[in-house]
C-alpha positions in Angstrom: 0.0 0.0 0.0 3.1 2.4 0.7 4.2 1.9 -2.9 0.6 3.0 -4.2 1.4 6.4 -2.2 5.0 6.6 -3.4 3.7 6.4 -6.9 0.6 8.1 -6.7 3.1 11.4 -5.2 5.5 11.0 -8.3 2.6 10.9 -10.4 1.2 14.3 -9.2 5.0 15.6 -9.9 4.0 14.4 -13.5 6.0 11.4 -13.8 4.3 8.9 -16.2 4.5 5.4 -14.6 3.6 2.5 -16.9 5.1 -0.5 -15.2 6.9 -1.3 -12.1 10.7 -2.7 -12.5 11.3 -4.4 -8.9 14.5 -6.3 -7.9 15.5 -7.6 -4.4 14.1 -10.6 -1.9 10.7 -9.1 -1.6 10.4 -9.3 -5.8 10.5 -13.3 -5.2 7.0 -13.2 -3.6 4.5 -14.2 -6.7 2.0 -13.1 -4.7 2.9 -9.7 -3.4 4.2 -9.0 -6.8 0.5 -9.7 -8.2 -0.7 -7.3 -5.5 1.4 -4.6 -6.2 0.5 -4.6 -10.1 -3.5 -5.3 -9.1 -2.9 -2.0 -6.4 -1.0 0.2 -9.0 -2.8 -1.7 -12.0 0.6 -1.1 -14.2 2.4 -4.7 -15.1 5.4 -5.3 -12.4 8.4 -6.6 -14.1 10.4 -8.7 -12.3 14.3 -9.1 -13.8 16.0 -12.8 -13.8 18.9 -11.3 -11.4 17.2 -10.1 -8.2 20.0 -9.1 -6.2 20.9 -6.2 -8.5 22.5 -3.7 -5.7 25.4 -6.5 -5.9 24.7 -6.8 -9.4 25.1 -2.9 -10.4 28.3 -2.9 -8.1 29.9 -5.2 -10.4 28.8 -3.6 -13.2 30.2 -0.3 -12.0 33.7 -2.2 -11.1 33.7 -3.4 -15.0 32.6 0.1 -16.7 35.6 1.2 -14.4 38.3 -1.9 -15.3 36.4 -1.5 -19.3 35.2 -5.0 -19.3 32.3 -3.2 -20.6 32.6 -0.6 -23.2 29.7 1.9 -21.9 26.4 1.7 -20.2 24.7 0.2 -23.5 26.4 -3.1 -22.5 25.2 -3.1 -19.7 21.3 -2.9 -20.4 22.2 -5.5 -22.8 22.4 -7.9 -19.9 18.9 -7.2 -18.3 16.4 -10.0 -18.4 12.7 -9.8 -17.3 11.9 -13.3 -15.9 8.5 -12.5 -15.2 5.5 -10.1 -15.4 3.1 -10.0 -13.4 -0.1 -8.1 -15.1 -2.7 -6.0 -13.1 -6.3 -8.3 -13.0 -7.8 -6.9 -10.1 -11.5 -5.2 -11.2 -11.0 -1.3 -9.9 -13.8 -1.1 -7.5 -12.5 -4.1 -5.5 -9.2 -1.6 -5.7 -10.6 1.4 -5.0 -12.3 -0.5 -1.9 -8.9 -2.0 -0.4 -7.1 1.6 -0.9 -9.9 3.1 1.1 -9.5 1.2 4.3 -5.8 1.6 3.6 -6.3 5.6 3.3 -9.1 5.2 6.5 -6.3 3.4 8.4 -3.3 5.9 7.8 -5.6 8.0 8.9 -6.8 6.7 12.1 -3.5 6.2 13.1 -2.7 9.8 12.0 -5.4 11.3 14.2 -4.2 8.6 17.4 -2.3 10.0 20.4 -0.5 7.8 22.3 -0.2 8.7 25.7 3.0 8.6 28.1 
């Protein structure tokens, strides 16, 4: 639900979002991956190497060492494994970003006492 906000504020900065590249050990969930592109209802792409902070250090080391001859080479590389397209109908969505908005909310307006 915190990634529907994070997009939904680089939207209203004008950003044009029409898909979702995830990496890392969350992307291996199937199911939270099908979530996130049913929430944002934009395809998530998830890439064959998930660990790509280690990856992109690599890559960085050969740009540097000129194993690779530019960044080009690099994009060459990336692999989608999987998509995960948005199926959810939007009034179910609509409905489970309301109680998400209701309980940000609630816990916005709660004072917790010493």
């Amino acid at each position: 639900f915190q990634t529907v906000d994070l997009v939904d504020a680089m939207r209203d900065t004008g950003a044009d979002l029409s898909r979702l590249r995830v990496d890392g050990g969350a992307a291996s969930n199937d199911l939270l991956m099908k979530f996130q592109a049913d929430l944002l209802g934009v395809p998530v792409d998830r890439p064959a190497q998930l660990d790509t902070t280690a990856f992109g250090a690599a890559f960085l080391a050969g740009l540097a060492l000129g194993v690779f001859d530019g960044p080009a080479a690099v994009r060459r590389t990336h692999r989608i494994a999987e998509t995960h397209e948005p199926s959810m109908e939007p009034a179910q969505r609509d409905a489970h970003l309301a109680r998400w908005r209701d309980a940000v909310g609630r816990a916005r307006s709660s004072r917790i006492e010493p």
